[in-house]
C-alpha positions as CSV (number, residue, x, y, z in Angstrom):
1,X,-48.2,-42.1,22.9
2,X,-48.1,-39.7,19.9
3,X,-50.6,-40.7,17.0
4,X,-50.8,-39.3,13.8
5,X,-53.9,-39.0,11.6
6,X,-52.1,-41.7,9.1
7,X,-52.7,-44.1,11.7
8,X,-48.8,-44.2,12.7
9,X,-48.0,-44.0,16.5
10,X,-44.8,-43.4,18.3
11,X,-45.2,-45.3,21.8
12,X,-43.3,-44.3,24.9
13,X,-41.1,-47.4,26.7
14,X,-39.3,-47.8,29.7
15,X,-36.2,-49.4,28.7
16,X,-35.3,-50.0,32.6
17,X,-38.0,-53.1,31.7
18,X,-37.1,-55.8,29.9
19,X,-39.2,-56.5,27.0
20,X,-41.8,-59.6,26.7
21,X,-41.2,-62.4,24.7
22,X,-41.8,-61.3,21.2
23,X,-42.4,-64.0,18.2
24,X,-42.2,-62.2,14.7
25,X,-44.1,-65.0,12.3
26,X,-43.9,-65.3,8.3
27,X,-42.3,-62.8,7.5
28,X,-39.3,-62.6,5.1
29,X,-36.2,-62.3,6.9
30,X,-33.6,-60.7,5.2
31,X,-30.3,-60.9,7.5
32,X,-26.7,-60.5,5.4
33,X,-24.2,-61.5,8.1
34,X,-25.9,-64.3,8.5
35,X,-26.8,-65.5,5.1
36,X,-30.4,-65.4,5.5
37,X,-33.4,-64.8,3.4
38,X,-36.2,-66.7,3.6
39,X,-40.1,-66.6,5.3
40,X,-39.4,-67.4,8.7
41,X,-39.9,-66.5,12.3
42,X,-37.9,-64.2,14.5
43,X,-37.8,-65.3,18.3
44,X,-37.1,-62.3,20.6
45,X,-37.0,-62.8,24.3
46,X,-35.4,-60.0,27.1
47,X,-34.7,-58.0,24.6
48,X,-32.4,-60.1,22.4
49,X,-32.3,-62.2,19.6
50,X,-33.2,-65.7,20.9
51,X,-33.7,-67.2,17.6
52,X,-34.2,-67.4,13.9
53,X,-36.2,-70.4,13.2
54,X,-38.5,-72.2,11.1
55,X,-40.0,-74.0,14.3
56,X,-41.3,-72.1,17.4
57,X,-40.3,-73.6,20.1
58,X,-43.2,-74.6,22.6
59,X,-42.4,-72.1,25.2
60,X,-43.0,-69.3,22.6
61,X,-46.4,-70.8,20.7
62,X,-48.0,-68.6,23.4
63,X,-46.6,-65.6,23.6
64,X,-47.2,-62.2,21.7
65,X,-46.8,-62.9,18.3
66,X,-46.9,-60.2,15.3
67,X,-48.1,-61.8,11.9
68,X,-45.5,-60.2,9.4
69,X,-47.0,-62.1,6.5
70,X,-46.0,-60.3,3.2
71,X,-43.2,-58.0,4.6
72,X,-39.4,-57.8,5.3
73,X,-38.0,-58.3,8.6
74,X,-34.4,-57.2,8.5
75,X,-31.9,-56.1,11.2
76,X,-33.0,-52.3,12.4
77,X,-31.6,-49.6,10.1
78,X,-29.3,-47.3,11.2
79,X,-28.5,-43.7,9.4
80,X,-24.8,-42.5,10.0
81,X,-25.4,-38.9,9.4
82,X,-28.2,-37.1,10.9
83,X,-28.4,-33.3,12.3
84,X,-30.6,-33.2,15.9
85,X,-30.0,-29.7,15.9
86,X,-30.0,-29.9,20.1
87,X,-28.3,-28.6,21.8
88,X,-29.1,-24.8,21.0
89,X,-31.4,-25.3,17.8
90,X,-34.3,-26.8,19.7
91,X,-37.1,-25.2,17.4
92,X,-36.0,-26.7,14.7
93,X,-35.1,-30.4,16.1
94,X,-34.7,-31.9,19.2
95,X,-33.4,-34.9,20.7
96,X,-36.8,-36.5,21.5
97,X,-38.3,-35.6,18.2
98,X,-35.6,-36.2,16.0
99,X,-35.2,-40.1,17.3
100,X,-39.3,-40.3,17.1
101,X,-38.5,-39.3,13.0
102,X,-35.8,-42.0,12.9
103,X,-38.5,-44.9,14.3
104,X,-40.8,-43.8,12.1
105,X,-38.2,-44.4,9.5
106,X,-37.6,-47.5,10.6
107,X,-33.8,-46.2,12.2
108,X,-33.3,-48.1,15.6
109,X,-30.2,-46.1,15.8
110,X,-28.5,-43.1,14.2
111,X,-25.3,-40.9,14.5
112,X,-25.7,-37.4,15.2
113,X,-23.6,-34.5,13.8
114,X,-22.0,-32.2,16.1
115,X,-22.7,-28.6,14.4
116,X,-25.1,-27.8,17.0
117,X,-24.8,-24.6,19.2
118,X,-22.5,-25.1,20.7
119,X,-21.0,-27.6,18.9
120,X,-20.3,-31.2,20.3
121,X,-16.1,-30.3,20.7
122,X,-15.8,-31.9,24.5
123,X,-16.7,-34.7,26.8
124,X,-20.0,-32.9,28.7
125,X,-21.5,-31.9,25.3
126,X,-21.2,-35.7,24.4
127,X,-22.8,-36.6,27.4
128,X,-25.2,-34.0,27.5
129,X,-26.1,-35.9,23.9
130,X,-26.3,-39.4,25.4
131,X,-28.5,-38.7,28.4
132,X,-31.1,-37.0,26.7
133,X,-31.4,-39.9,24.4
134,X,-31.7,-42.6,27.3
135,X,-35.6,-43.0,27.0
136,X,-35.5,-42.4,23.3
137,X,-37.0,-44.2,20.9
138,X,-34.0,-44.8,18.6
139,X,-30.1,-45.4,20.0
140,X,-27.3,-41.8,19.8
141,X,-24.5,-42.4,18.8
142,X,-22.9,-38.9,18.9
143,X,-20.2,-37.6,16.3
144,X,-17.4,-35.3,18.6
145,X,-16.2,-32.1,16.5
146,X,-12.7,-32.7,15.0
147,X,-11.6,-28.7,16.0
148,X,-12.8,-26.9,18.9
149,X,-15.8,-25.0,17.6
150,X,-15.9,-26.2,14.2
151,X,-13.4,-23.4,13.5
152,X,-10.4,-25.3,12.1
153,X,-7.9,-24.2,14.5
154,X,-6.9,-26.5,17.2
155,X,-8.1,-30.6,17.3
156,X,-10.9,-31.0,20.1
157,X,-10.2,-33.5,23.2
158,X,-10.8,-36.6,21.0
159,X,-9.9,-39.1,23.6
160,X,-12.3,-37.9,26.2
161,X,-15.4,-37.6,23.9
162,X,-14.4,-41.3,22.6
163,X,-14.5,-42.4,26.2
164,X,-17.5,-40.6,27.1
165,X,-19.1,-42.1,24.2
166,X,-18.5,-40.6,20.8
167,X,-17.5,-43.1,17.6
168,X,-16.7,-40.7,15.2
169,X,-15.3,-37.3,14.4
170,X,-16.5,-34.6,12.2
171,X,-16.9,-30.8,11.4
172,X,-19.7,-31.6,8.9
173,X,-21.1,-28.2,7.6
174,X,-17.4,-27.2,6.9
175,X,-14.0,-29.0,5.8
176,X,-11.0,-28.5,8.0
177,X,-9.1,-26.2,5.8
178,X,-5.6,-26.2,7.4
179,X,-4.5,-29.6,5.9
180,X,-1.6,-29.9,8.6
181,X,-4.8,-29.7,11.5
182,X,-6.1,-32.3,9.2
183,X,-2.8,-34.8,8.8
184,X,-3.1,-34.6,13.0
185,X,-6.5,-35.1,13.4
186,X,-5.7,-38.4,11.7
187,X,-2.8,-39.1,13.3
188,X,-4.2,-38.7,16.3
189,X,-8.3,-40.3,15.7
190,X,-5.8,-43.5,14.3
191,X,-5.0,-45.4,18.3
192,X,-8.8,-45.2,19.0
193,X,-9.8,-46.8,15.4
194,X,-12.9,-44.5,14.9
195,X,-13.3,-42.5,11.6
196,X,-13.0,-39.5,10.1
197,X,-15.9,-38.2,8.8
198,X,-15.1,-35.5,6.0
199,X,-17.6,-33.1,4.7
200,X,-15.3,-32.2,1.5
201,X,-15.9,-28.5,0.3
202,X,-13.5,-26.1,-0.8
203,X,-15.1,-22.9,0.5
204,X,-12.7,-20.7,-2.1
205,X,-14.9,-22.5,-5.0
206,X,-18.2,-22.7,-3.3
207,X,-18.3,-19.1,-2.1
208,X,-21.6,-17.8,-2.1
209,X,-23.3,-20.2,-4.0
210,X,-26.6,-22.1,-4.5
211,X,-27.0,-24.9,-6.5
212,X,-24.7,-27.0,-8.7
213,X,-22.8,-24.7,-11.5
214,X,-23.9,-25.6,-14.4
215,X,-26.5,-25.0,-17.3
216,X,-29.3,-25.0,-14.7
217,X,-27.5,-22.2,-12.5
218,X,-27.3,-20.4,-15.7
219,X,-30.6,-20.6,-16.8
220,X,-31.9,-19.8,-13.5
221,X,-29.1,-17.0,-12.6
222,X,-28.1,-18.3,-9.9
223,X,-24.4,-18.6,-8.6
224,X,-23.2,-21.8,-8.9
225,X,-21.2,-24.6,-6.8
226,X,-18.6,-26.3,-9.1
227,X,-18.8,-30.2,-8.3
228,X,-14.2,-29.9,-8.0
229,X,-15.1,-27.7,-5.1
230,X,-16.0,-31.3,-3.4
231,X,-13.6,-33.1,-5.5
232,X,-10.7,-31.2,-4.2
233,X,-11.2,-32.1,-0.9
234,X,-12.1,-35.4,-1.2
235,X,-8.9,-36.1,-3.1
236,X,-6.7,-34.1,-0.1
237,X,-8.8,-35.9,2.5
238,X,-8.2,-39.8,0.9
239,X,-4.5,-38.5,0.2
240,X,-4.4,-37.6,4.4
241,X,-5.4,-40.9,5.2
242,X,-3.4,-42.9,2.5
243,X,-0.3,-41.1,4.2
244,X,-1.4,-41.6,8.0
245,X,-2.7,-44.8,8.0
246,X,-5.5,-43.4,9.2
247,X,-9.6,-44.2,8.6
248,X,-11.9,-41.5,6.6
249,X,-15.6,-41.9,5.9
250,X,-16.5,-39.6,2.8
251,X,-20.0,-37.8,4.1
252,X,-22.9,-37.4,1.1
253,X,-20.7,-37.9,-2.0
254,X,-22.7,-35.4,-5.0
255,X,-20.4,-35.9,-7.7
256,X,-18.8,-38.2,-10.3
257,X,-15.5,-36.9,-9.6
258,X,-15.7,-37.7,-6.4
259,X,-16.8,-41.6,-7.1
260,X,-13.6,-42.2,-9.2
261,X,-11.5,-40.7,-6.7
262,X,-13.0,-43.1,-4.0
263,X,-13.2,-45.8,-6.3
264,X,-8.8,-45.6,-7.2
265,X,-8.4,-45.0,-3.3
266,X,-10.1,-48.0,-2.0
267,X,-8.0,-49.8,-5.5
268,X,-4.5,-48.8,-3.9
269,X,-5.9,-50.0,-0.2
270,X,-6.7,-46.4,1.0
271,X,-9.0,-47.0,4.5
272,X,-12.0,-45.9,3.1
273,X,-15.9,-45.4,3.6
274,X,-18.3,-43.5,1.5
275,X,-22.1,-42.3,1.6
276,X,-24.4,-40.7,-0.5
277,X,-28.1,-40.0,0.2
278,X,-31.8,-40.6,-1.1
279,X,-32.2,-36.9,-3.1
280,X,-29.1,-37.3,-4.7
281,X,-29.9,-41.3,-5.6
282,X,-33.4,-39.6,-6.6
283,X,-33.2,-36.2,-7.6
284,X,-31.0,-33.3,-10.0
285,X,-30.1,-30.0,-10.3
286,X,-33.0,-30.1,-12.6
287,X,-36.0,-30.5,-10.0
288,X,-34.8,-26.9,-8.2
289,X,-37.2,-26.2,-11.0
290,X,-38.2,-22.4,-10.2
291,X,-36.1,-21.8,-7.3
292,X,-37.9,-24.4,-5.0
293,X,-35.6,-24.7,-1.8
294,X,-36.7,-27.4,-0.3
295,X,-34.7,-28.7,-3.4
296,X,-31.6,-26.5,-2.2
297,X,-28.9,-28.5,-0.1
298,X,-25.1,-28.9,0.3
299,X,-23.5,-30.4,-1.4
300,X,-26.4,-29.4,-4.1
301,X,-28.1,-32.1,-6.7
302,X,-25.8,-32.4,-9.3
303,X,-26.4,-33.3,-12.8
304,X,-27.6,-36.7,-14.2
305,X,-24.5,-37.7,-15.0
306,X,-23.6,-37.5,-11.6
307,X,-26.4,-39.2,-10.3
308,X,-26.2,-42.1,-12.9
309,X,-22.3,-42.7,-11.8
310,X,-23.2,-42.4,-7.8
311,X,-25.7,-45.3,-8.5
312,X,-23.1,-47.0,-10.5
313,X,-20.7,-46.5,-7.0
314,X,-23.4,-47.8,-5.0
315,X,-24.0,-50.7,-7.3
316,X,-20.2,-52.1,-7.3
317,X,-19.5,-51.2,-3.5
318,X,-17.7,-47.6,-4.4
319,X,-20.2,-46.1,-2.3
320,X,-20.6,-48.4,0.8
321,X,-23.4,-46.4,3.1
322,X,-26.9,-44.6,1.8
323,X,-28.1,-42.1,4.9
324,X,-30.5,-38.9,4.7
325,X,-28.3,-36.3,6.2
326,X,-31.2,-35.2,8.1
327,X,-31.1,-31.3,8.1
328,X,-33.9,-29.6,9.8
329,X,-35.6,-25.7,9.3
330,X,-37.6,-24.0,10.8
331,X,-40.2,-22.7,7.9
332,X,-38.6,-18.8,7.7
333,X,-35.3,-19.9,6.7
334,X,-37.0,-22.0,3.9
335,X,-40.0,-19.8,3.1
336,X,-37.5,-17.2,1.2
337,X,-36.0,-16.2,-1.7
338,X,-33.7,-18.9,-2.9
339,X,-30.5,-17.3,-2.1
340,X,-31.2,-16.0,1.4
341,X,-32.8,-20.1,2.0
342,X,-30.4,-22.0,4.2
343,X,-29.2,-25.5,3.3
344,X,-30.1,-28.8,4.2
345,X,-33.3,-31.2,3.8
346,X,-35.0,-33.5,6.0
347,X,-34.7,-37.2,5.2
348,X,-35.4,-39.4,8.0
349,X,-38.8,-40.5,7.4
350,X,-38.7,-41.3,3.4
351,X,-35.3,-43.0,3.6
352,X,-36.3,-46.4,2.9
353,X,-39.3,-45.4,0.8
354,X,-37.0,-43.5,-1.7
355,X,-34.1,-46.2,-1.8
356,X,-37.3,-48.5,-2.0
357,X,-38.6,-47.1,-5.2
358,X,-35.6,-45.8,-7.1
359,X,-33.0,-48.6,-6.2
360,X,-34.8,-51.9,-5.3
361,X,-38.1,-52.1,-6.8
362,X,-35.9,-51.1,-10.6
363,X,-33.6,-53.9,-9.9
364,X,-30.4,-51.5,-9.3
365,X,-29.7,-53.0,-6.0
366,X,-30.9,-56.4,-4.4
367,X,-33.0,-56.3,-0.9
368,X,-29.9,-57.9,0.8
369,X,-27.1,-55.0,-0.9
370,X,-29.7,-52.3,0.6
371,X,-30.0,-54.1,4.0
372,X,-26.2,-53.9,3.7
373,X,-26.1,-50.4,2.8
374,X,-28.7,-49.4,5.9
375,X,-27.8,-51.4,8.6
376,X,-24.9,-53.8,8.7
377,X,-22.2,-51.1,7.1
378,X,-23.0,-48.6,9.3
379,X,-22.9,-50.2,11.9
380,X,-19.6,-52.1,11.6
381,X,-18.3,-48.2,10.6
382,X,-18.9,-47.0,14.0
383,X,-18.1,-49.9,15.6
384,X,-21.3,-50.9,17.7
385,X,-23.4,-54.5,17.9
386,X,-26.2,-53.9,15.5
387,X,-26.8,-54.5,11.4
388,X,-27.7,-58.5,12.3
389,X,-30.3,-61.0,13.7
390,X,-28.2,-63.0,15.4
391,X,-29.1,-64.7,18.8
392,X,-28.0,-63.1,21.8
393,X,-27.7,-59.3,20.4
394,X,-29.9,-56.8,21.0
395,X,-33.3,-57.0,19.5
396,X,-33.5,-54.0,17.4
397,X,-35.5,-55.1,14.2
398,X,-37.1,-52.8,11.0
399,X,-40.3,-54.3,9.5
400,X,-41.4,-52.8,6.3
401,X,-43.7,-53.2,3.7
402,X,-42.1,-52.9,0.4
403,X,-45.5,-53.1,-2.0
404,X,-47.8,-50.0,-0.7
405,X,-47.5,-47.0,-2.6
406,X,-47.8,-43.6,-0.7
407,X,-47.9,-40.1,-1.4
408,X,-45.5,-37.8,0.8
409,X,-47.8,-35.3,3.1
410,X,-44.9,-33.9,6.1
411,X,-47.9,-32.9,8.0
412,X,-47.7,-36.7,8.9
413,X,-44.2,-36.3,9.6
414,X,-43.0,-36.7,13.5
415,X,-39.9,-34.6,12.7
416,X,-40.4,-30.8,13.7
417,X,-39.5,-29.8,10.5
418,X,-41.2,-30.3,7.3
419,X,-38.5,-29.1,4.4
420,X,-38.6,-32.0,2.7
421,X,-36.9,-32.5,-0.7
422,X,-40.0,-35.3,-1.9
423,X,-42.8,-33.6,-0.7
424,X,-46.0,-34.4,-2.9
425,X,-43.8,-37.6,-4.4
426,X,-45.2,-40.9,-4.9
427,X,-43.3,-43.3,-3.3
428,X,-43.4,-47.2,-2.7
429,X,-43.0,-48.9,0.6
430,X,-43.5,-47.8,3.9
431,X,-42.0,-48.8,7.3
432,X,-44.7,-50.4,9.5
433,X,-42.9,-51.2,13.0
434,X,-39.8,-50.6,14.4
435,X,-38.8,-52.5,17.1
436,X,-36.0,-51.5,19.5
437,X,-34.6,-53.4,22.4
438,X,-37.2,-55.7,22.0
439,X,-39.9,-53.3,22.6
440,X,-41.9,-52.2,19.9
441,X,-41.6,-48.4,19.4
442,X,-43.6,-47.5,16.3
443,X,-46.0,-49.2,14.0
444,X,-48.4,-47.9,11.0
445,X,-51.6,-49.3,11.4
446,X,-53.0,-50.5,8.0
């Protein structure tokens, strides 16, 4: 059992065990695929959904129950874009501790990137990913490299990572610049229906810099990323798959540009998927204030504008997916002078709480549209039972308080990192149990 002086506890399951009969009371139940929100109960019996009800059945009046009075009980979240940084990384994330991050997020499941060392390009690295997560307390799903190595050369054995377990493909950190290695990788990803996941980044335009080019850079002298260095790629990458046939998921859209271009593509039927994440729903260029970098990520914040027309994508189903791109450091690569910092910010444990404050709790998008957005698309993206409450799946359920307001400390964080983007923000809403397989695998005490 790890406890943290916040009163929130990670505890360790057997999953070889079925689960006890479980009977979630009161609480409002917020399920989209099935049409549901209301205060009822949530029945939960060897580890599946046995029921949604407003009347307990006798055999349960009994049992274990959890009084959920006051809170949201909605399918468990998943986040489709998450960096475990093992194998090869291990001091700055690991398998066990990344997953203990993602139930304290409320995540019951998430999909890992495959820019580890080495990178996740064949069938034993996928599997090396998937036993190590076997007594976790959040379900791997592992993303297999589109290129051997992430270099861009040659397509990795996509057929025996799907097999051995992977649901999507990726060389997130870098685009695949050769855009006749990209036309095969969708040709070829197409038979086994599983997406592309692009990280779109023309390296010609972003060479060597920082933050988003623009006044801010300026001011600050910094060199700057131009927002077509995404743009360009994302309009190659939707014009790959409008020609192939083929799926493409567009990883942590930044930019305006890029919303329209998603936006027309999904108009002429393009097979399409987008996400963005919390600091870019949250945050701009403006909050690198004096060269804070754990404000520096890639794609950078953009500009208001940006942000105000990636909301707008998430508000009419442009942008279909929210997820933190979990990016872990250790403290020397952030502790630096803003140039030499590397990229990337943590995001698994203020998710909710962000998406919670900025989007739900100002009206911007309903509880059900971010249940949609945090569960049920991703799932159905890659493919895997999960995103629902209905009877006889798998009993993987997110209860959260949406009312208490909290002020981020990452000492209290379960991640091994702490270079978050929101640190000292005051957030509302907090996760207070995740429940996966039936088994309950984290709760905040009150």
């Amino acid at each position: 059992m790890l406890r943290k002086p916040n009163g929130a506890t990670i505890f360790p399951i057997d999953f070889k065990i079925k689960a006890e009969p479980l009977v979630i009371k009161n609480g409002r139940v917020i399920d989209p695929v099935n049409n549901i929100d209301k205060i009822t109960n949530v029945i939960l019996s060897d580890g599946v959904i046995k029921a949604v009800t407003d009347d307990i059945p006798a055999e349960f009046i009994s049992k274990k129950s959890i009084d959920a009075s006051g809170k949201w009980v909605i399918p468990g979240m998943m986040d489709m874009h998450v960096h475990l940084r093992e194998p090869g990384r291990e001091d700055k994330e690991t398998i066990a501790t990344g997953t203990q991050a993602a139930a304290a997020g409320g995540f019951t499941a998430v999909a890992c990137m495959p820019n580890t060392t080495p990178a996740l390009d064949e069938e034993s690295k996928i599997r090396y990913v998937i036993q190590h997560a076997e007594q976790c307390p959040s379900k791997i799903y592992p993303v297999g490299a589109i290129t051997k190595g992430l270099e861009g050369e040659e397509l990795a054995p996509m057929g025996e990572m799907i097999r051995a377990g992977a649901r999507a493909v990726s060389d997130d950190g870098k685009s695949v610049a050769k855009s006749n290695i990209m036309r095969n990788a969708f040709n070829y990803a197409k038979p086994f229906n599983i997406p592309i996941i692009c990280h779109c980044e023309d390296p010609a335009l972003s060479q060597k810099g920082h933050m988003n080019e623009g006044v801010v850079s300026t001011r600050l002298g910094v060199r700057g990323i131009p927002t077509i260095a995404e743009e360009i790629i994302v309009a190659r990458d939707l014009l790959l798959a409008e020609y192939t046939h083929g799926r493409v998921h567009i990883a942590h859209v930044s930019t305006a540009g890029s919303v329209r271009l998603i936006r027309d593509a999904k108009k002429r039927g393009v097979n399409v998927t987008a996400e963005t994440c919390p600091h870019y729903i949250a945050q701009t260029e403006e909050d690198v204030g004096l060269y804070d970098t754990h404000k520096k990520m890639n794609p950078p914040l953009r500009t208001a504008k940006d942000r105000e027309v990636i909301i707008e994508g998430l508000q009419d189903g442009t942008i279909d997916v929210i997820a933190s791109d979990h990016a872990p450091h250790v403290p020397e690569e952030k502790d630096v002078e803003f140039e030499a910092a590397n990229f990337g910010v943590i995001g698994l444990e203020t998710s909710f709480s962000v998406v919670n404050t900025h989007l739900v709790k100002k009206g911007i998008l309903s509880p059900s549209e971010m249940v949609k957005k945090m569960s049920v698309i991703p799932n159905r993206i890659l493919g895997v039972h999960g995103g629902s409450l209905t009877p006889g799946i798998p009993a993987d359920i997110t209860i959260v308080d949406t009312e208490t307001p909290w002020k981020v400390d990452p000492k209290n964080f379960f991640s091994k990192s702490r270079n978050t983007s929101f640190e000292g923000y005051k957030l509302q809403g907090l996760v207070v149990m995740t429940i996966l397989d039936g088994h309950i695998v984290f709760e905040r005490k009150e």
